[in-house]
N, CA and C atoms as an extended XYZ file, in Angstrom:
585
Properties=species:S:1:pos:R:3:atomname:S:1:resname:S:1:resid:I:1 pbc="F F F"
N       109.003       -2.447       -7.041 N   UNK     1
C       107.747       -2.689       -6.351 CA  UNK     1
C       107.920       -2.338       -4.869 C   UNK     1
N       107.060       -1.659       -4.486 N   UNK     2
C       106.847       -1.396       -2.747 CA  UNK     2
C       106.753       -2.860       -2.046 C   UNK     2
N       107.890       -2.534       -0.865 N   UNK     3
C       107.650       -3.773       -0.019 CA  UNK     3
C       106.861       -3.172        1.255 C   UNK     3
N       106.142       -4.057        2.235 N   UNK     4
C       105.407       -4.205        3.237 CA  UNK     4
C       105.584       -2.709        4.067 C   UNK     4
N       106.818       -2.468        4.558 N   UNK     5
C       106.595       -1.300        5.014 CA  UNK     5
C       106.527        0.014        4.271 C   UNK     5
N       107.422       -0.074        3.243 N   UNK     6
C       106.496        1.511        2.195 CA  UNK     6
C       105.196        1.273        2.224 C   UNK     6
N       104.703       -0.154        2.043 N   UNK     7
C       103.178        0.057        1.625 CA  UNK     7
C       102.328        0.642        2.882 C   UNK     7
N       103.198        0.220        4.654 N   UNK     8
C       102.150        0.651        5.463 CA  UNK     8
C       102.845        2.443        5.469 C   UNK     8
N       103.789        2.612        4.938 N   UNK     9
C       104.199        3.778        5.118 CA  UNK     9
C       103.048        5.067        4.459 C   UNK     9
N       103.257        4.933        3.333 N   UNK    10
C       101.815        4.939        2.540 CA  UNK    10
C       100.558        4.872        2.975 C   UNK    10
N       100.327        4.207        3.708 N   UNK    11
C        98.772        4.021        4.157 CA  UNK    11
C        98.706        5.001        5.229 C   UNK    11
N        99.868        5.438        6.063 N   UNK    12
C        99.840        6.032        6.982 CA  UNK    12
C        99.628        7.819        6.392 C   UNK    12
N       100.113        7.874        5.767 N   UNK    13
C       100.249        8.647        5.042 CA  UNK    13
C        98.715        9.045        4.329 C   UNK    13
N        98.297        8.404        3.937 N   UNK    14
C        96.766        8.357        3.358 CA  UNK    14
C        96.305        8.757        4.268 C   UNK    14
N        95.652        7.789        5.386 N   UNK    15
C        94.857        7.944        6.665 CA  UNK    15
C        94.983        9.481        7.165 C   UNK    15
N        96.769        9.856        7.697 N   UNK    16
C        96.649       11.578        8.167 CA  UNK    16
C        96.269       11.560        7.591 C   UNK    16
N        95.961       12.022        5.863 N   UNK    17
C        95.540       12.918        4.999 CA  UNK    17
C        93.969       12.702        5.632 C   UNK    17
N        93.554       11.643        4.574 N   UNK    18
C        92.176       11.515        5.320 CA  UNK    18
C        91.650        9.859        5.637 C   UNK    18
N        91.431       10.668        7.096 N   UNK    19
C        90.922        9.249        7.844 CA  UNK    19
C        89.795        7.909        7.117 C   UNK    19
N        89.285        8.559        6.110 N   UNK    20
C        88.356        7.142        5.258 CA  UNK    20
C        88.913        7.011        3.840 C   UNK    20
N        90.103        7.271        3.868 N   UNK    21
C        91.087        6.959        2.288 CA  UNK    21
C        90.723        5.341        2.303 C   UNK    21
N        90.108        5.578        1.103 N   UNK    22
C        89.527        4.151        0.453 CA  UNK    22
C        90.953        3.031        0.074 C   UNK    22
N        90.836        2.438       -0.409 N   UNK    23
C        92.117        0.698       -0.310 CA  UNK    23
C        92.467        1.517       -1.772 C   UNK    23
N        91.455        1.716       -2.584 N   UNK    24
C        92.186        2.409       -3.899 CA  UNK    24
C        93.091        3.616       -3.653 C   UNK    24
N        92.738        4.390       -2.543 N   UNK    25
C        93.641        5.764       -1.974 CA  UNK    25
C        95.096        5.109       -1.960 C   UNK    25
N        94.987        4.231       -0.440 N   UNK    26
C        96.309        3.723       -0.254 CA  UNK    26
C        97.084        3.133       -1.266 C   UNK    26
N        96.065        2.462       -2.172 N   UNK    27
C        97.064        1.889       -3.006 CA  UNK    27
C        97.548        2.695       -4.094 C   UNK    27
N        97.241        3.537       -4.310 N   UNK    28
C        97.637        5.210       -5.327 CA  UNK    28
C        98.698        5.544       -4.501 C   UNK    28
N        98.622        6.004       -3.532 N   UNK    29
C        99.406        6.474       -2.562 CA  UNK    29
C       100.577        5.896       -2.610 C   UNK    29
N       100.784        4.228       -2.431 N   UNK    30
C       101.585        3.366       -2.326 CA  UNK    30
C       102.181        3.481       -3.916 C   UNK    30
N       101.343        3.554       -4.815 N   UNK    31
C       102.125        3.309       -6.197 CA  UNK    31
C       102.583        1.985       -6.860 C   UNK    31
N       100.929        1.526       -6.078 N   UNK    32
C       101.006       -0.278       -6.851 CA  UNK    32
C        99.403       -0.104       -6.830 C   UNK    32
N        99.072       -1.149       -7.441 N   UNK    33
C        97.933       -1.594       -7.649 CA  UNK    33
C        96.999       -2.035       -6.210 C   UNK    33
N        95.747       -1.673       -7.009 N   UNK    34
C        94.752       -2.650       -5.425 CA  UNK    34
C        95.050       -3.962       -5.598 C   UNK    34
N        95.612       -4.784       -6.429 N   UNK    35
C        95.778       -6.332       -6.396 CA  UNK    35
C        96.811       -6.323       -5.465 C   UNK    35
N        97.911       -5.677       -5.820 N   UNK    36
C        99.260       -5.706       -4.951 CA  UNK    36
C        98.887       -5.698       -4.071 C   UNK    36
N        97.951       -4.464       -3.861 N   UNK    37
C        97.824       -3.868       -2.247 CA  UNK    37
C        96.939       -5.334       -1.136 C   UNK    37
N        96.009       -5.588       -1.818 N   UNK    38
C        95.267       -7.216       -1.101 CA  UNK    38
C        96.444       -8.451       -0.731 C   UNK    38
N        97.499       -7.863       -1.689 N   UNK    39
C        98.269       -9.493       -1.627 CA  UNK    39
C        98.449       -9.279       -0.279 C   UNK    39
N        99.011       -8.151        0.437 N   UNK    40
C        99.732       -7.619        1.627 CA  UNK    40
C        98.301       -7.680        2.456 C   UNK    40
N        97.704       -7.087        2.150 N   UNK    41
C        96.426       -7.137        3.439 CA  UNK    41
C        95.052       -7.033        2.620 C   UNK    41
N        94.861       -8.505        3.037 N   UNK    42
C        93.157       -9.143        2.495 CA  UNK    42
C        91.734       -8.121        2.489 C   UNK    42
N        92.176       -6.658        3.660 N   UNK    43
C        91.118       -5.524        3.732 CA  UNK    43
C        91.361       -4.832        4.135 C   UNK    43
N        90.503       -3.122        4.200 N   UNK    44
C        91.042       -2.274        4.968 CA  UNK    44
C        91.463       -2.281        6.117 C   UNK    44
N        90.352       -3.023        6.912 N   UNK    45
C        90.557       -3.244        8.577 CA  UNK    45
C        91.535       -4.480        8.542 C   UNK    45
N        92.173       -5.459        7.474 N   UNK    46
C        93.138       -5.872        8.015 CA  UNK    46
C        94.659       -4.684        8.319 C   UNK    46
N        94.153       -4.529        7.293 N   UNK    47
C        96.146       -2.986        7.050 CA  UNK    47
C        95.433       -2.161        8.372 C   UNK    47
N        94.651       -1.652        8.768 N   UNK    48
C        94.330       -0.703        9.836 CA  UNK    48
C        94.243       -1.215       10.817 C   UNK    48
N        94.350       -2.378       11.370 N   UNK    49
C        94.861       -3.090       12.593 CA  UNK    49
C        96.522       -3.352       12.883 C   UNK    49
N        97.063       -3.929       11.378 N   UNK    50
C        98.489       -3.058       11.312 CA  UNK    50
C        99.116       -2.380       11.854 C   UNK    50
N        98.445       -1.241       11.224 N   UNK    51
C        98.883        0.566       11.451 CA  UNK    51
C        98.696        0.343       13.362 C   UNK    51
N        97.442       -0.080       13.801 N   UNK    52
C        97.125        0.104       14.881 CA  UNK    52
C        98.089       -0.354       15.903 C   UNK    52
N        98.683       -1.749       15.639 N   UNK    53
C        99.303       -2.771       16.078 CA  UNK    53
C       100.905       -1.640       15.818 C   UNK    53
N       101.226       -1.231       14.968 N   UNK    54
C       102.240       -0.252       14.961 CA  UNK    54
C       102.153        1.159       15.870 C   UNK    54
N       101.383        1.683       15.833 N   UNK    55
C       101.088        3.004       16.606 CA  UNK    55
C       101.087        2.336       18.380 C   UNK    55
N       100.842        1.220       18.683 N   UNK    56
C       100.918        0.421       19.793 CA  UNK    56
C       102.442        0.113       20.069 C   UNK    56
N       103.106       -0.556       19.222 N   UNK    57
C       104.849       -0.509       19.633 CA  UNK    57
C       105.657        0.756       19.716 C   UNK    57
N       104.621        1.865       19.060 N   UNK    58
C       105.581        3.201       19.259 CA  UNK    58
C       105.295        3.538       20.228 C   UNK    58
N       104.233        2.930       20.857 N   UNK    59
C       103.841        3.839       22.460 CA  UNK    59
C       104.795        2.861       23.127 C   UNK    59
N       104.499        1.874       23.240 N   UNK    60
C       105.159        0.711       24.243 CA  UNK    60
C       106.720        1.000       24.311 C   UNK    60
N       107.535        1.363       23.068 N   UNK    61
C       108.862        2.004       22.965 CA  UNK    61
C       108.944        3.161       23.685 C   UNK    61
N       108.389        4.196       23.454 N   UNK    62
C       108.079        5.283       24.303 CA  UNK    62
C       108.173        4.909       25.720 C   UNK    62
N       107.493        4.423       26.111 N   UNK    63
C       107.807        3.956       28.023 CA  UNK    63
C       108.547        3.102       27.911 C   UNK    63
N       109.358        2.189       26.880 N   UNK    64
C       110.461        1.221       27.523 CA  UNK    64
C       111.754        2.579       27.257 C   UNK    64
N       111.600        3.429       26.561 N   UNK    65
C       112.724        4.375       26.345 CA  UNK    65
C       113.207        5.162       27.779 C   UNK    65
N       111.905        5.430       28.439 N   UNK    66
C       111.995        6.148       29.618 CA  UNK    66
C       112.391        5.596       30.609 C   UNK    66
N       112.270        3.884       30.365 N   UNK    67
C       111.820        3.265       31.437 CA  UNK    67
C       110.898        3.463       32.476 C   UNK    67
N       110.006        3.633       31.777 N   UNK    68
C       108.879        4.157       32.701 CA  UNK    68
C       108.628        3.461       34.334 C   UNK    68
N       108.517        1.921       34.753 N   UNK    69
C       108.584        1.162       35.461 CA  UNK    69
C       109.526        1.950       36.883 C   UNK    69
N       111.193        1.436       36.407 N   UNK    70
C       112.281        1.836       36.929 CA  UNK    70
C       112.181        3.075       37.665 C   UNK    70
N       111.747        4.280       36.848 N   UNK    71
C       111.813        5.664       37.140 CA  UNK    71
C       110.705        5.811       38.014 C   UNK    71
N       109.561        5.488       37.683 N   UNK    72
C       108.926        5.634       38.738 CA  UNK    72
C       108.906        4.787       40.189 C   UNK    72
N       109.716        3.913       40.090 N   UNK    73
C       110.355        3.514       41.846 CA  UNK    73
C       111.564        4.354       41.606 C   UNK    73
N       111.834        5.142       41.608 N   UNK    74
C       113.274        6.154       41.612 CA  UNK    74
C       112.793        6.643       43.064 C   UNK    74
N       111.281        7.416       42.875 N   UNK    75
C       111.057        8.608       43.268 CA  UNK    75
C       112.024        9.845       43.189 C   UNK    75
N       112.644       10.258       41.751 N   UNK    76
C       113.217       11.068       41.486 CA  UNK    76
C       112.531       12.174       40.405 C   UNK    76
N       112.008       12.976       41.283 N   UNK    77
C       111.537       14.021       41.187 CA  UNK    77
C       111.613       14.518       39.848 C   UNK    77
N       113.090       14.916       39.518 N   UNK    78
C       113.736       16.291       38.019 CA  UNK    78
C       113.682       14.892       37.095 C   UNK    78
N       113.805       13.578       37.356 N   UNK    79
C       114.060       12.686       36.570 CA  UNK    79
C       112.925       11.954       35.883 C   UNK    79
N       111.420       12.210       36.990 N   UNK    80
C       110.545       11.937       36.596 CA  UNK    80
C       109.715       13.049       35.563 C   UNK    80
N       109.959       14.559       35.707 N   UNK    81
C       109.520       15.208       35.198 CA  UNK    81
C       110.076       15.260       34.324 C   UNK    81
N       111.630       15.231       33.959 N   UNK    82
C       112.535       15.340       32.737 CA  UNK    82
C       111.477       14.307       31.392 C   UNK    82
N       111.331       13.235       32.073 N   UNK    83
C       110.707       11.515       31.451 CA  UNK    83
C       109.382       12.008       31.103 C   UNK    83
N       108.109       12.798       31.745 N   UNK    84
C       107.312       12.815       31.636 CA  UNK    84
C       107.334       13.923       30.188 C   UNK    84
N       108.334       14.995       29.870 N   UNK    85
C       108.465       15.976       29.694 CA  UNK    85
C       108.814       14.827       27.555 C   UNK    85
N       110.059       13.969       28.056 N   UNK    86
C       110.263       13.239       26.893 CA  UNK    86
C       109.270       12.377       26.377 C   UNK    86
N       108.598       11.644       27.198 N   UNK    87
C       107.249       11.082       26.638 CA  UNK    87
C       106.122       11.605       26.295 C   UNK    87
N       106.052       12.724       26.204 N   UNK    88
C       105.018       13.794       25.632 CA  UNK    88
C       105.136       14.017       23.845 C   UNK    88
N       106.446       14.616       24.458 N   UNK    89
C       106.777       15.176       22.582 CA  UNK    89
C       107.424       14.043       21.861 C   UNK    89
N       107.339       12.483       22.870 N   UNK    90
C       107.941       11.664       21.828 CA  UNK    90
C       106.502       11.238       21.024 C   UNK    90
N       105.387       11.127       21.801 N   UNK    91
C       103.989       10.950       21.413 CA  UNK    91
C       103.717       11.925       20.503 C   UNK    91
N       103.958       13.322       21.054 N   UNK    92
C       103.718       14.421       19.408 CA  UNK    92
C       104.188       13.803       18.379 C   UNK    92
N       105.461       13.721       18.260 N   UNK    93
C       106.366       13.037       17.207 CA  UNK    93
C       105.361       11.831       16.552 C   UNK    93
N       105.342       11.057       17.421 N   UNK    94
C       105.082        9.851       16.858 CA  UNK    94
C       103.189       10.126       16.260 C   UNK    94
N       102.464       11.189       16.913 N   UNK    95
C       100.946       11.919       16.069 CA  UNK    95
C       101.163       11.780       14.754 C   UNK    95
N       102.663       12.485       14.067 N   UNK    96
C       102.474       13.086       13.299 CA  UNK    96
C       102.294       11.553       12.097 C   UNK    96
N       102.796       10.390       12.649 N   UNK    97
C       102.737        9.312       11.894 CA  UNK    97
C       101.560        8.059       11.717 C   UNK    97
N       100.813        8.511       13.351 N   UNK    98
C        99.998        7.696       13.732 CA  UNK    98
C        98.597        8.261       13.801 C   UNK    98
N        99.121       10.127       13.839 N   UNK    99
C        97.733       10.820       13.814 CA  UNK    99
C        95.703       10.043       13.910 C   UNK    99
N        95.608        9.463       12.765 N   UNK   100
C        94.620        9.267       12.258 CA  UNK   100
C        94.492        7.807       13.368 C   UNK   100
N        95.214        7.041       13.956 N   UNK   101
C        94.993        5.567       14.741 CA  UNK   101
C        94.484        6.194       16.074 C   UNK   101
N        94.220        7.647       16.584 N   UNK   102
C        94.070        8.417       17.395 CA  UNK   102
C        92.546        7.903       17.668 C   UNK   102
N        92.093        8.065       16.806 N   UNK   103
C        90.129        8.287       16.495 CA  UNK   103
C        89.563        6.860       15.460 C   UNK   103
N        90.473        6.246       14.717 N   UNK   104
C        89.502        5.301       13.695 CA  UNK   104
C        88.722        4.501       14.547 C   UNK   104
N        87.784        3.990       14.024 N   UNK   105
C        86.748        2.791       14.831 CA  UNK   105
C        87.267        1.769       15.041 C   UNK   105
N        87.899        1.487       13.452 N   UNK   106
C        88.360       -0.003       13.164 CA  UNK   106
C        89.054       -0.186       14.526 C   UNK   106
N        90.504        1.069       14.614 N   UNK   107
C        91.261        0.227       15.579 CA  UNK   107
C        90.623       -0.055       16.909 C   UNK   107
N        89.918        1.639       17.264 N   UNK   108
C        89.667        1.521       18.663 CA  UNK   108
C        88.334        0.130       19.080 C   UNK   108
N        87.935       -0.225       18.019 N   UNK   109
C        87.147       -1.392       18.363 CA  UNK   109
C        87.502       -2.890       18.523 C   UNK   109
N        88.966       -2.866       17.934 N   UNK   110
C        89.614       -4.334       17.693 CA  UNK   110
C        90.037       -4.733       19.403 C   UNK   110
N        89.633       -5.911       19.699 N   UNK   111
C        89.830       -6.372       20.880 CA  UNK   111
C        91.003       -6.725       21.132 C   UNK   111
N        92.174       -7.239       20.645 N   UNK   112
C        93.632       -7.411       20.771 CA  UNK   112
C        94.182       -6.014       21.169 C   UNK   112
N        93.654       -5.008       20.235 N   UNK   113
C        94.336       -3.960       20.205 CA  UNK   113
C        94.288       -3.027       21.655 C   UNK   113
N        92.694       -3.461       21.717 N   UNK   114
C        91.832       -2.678       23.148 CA  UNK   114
C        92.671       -3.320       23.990 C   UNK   114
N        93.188       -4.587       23.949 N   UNK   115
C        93.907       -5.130       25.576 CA  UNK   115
C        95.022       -4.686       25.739 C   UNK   115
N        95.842       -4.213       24.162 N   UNK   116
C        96.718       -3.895       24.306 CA  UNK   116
C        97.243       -2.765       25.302 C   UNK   116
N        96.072       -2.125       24.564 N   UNK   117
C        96.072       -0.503       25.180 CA  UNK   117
C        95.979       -0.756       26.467 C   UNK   117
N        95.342       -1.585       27.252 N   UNK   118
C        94.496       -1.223       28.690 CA  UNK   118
C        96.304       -1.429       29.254 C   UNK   118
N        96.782       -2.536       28.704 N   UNK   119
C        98.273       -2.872       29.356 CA  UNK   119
C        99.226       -1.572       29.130 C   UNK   119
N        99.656       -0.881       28.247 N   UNK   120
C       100.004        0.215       27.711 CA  UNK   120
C        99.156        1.546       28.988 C   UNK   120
N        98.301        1.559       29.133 N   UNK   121
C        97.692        2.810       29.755 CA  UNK   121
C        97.950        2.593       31.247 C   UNK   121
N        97.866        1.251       31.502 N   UNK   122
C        98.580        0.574       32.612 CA  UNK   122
C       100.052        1.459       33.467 C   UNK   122
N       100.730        0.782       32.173 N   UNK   123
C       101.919        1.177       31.910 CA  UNK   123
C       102.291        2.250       32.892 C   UNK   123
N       101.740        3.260       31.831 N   UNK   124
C       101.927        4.965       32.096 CA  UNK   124
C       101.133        5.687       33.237 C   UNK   124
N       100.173        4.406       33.894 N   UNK   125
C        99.496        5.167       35.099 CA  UNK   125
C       100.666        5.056       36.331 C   UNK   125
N       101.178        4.057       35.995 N   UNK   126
C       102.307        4.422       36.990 CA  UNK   126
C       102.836        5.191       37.500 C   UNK   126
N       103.557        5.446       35.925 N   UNK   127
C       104.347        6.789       35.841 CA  UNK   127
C       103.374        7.781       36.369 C   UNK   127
N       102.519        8.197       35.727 N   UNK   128
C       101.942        9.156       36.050 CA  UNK   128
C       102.050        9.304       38.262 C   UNK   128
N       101.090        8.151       38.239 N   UNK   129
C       101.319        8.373       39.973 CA  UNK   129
C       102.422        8.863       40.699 C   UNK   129
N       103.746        7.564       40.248 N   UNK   130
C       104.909        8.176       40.921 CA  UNK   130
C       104.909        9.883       40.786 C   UNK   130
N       104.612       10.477       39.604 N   UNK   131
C       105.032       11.965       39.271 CA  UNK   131
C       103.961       12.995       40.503 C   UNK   131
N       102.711       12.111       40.521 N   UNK   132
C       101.818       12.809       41.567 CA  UNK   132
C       102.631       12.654       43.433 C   UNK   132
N       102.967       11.579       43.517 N   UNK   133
C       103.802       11.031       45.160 CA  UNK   133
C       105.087       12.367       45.145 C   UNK   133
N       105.533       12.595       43.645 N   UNK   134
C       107.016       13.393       44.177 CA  UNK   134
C       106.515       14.759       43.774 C   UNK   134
N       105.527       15.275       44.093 N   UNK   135
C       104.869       16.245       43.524 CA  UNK   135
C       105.168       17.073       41.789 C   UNK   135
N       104.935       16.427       41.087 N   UNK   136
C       105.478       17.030       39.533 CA  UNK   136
C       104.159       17.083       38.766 C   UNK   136
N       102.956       16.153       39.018 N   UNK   137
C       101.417       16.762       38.750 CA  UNK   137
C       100.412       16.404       40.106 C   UNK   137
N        99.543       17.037       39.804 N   UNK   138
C        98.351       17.341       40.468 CA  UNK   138
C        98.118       16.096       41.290 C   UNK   138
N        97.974       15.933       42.257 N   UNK   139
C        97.687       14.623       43.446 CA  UNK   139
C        96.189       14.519       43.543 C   UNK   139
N        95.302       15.395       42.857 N   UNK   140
C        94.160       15.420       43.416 CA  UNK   140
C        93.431       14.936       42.087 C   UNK   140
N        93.529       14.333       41.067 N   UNK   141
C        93.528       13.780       40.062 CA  UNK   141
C        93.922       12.135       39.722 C   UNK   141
N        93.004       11.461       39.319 N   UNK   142
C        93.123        9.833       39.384 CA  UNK   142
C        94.391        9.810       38.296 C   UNK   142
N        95.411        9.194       38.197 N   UNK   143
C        96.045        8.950       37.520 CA  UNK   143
C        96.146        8.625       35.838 C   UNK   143
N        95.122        8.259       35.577 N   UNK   144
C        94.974        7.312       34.605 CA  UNK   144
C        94.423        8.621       33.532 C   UNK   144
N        93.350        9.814       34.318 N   UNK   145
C        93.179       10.885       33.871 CA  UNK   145
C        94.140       11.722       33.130 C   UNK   145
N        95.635       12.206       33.168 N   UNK   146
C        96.707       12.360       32.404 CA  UNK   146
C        96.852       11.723       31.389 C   UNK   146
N        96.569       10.368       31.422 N   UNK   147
C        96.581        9.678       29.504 CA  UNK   147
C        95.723       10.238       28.915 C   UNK   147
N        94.311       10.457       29.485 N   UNK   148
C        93.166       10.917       28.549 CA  UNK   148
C        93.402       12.555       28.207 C   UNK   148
N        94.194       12.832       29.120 N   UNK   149
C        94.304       14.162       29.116 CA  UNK   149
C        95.523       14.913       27.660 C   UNK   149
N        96.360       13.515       27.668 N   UNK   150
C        97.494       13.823       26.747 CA  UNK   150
C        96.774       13.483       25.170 C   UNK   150
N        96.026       11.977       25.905 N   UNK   151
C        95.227       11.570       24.520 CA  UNK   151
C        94.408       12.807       23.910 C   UNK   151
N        93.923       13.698       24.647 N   UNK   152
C        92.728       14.643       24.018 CA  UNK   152
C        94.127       15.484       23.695 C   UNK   152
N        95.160       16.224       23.623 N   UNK   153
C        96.098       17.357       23.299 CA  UNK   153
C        96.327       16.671       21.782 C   UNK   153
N        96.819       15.466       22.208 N   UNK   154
C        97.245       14.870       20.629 CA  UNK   154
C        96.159       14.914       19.120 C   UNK   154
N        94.971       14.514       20.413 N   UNK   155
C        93.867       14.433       18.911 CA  UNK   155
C        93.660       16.337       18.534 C   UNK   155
N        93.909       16.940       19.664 N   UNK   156
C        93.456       18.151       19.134 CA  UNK   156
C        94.960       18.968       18.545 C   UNK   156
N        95.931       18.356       18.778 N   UNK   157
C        96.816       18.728       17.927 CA  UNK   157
C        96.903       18.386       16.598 C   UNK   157
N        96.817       17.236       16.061 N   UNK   158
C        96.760       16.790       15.027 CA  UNK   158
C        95.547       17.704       14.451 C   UNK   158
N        94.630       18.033       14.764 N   UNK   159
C        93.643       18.562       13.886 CA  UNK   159
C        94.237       20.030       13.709 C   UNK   159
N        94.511       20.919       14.433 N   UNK   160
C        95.047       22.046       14.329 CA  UNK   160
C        96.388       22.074       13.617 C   UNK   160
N        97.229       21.023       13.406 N   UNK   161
C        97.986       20.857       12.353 CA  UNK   161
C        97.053       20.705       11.114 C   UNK   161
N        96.247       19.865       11.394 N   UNK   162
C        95.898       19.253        9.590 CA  UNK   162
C        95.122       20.721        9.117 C   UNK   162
N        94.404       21.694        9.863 N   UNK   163
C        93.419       22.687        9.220 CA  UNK   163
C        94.375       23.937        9.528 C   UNK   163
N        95.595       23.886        9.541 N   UNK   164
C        96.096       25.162        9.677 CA  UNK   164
C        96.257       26.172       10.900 C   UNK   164
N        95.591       25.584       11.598 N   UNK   165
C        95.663       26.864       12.959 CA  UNK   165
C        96.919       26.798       13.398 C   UNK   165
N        97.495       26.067       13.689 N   UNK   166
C        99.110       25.872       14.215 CA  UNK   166
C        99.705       25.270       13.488 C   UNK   166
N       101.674       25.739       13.404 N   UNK   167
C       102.429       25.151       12.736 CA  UNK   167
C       103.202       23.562       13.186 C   UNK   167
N       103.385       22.467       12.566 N   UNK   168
C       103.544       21.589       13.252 CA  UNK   168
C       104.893       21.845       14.129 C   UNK   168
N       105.716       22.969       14.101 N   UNK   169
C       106.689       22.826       14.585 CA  UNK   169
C       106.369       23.388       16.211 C   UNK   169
N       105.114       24.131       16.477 N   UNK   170
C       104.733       24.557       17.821 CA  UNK   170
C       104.178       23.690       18.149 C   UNK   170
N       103.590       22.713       18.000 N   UNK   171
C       102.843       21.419       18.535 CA  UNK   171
C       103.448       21.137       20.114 C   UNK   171
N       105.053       20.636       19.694 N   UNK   172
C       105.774       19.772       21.175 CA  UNK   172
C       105.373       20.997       22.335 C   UNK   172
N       105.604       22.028       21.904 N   UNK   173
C       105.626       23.223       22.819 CA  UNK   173
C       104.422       23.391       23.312 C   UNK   173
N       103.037       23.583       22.422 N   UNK   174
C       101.804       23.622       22.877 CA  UNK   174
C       100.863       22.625       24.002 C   UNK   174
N       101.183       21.530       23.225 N   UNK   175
C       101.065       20.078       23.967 CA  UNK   175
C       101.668       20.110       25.202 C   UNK   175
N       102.542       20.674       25.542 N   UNK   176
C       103.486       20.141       27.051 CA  UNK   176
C       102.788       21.059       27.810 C   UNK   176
N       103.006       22.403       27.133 N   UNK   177
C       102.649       23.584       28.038 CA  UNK   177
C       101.196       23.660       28.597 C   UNK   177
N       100.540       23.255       27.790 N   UNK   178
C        99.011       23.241       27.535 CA  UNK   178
C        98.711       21.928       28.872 C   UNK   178
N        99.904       21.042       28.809 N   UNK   179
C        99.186       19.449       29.530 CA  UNK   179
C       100.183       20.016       31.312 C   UNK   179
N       101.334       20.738       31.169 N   UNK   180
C       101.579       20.905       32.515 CA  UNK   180
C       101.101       22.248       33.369 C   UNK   180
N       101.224       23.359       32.344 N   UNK   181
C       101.068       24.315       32.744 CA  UNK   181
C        99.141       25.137       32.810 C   UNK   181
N        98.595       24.463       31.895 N   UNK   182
C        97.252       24.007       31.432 CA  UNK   182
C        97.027       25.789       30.574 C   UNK   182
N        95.723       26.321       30.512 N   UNK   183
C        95.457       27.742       29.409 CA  UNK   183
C        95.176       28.682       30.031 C   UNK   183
N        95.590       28.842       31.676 N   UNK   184
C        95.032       29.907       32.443 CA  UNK   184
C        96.215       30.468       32.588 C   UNK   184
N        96.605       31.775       32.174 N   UNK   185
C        97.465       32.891       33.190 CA  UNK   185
C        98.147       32.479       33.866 C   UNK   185
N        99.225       32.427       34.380 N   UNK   186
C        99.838       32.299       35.521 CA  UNK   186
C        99.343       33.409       36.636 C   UNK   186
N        99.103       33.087       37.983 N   UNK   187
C        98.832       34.083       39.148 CA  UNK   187
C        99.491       35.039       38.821 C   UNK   187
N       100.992       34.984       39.296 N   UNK   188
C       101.905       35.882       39.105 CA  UNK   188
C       102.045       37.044       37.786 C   UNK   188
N       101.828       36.476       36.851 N   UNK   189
C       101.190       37.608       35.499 CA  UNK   189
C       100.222       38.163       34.954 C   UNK   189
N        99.260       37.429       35.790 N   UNK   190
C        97.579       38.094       35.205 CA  UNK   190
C        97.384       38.984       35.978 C   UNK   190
N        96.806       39.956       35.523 N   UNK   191
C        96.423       41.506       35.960 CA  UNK   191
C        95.299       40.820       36.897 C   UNK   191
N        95.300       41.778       38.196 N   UNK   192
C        94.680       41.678       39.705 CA  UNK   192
C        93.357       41.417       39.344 C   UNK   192
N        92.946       42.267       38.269 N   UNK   193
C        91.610       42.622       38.546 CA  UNK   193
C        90.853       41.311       37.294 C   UNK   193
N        91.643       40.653       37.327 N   UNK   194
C        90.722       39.167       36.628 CA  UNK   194
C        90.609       38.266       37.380 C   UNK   194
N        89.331       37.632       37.048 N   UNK   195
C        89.301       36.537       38.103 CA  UNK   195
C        89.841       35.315       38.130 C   UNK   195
């Protein structure tokens, strides 16, 4: 019999696939019954607050990995960008599991979860600033703008994984390049005569 985490493993698994996989999905998925599946969580939006409440410790790990706090009183420049550079593709990484907690209602409407986040986005505005003070992004940009900015790469990565346009293995690469370097030309390589 599946214990607690195959079963959210499973569900996670459902959800990427598709984001309104019914309790009978997950529990196919899982390879127990919908009775089983209730014993563990009384409803969908209980298991999808779960998932949510999980996709929340992988972020929160993510900046205790970097030490996000620490580094940004460094004011160390290669160390902050190195960090900013690892907390990107640790977030790709972690899409590919949490993908679907990106966009659901359930979570983004649950109020525990919402405070969570605001503390979490908190977090990383830090970081972010320090990286703007030692020049490594844009100073002319509110801080807090870079989460939304990474948040929109992820949701639009995950979709371009799930429909084929990109392979998941170009994702980390697309995502970074796309969030530091952004989709314009470089000066130095674009032909004169474009604007």
């Amino acid at each position: 019999m599946a214990d607690r985490n195959e079963i959210l493993g499973a569900a996670q698994g459902a959800f990427n696939a598709d984001p309104s996989a019914s309790m009978s999905a997950v529990a196919e998925a899982a390879g127990i019954s919908r009775a089983t599946l209730h014993r563990h969580f009384d409803s969908r939006e209980a298991l999808l607050v779960e998932l949510g409440t999980r996709s929340l410790d992988q972020w929160a790990g993510r900046l205790d990995e970097v030490d996000a706090e620490a580094l940004a009183a460094s004011g160390d420049a290669p160390a902050i960008r190195a960090a900013l550079e690892t907390l990107v593709l640790g977030y790709v990484d972690d899409s590919d599991g949490f993908g679907f907690a990106l966009t659901d209602h359930v979570i983004l409407a649950n109020a525990d979860l919402e405070e969570r986040t605001r503390v979490l986005a908190d977090r990383e505005a830090v970081l972010f600033a320090a990286a703007q003070r030692v020049g490594v992004l844009r100073p002319d940009l509110p801080p807090r703008w870079f989460g939304h900015a990474i948040y929109g790469l992820l949701v639009s990565a995950r979709e371009a994984v799930r429909i084929g346009d990109v392979a998941r293995r170009d994702v980390g690469h697309l995502v970074l390049s796309s969030l530091l370097a952004g989709i314009v030309q470089p000066a130095t390589t674009r032909n004169r005569s474009t604007p």
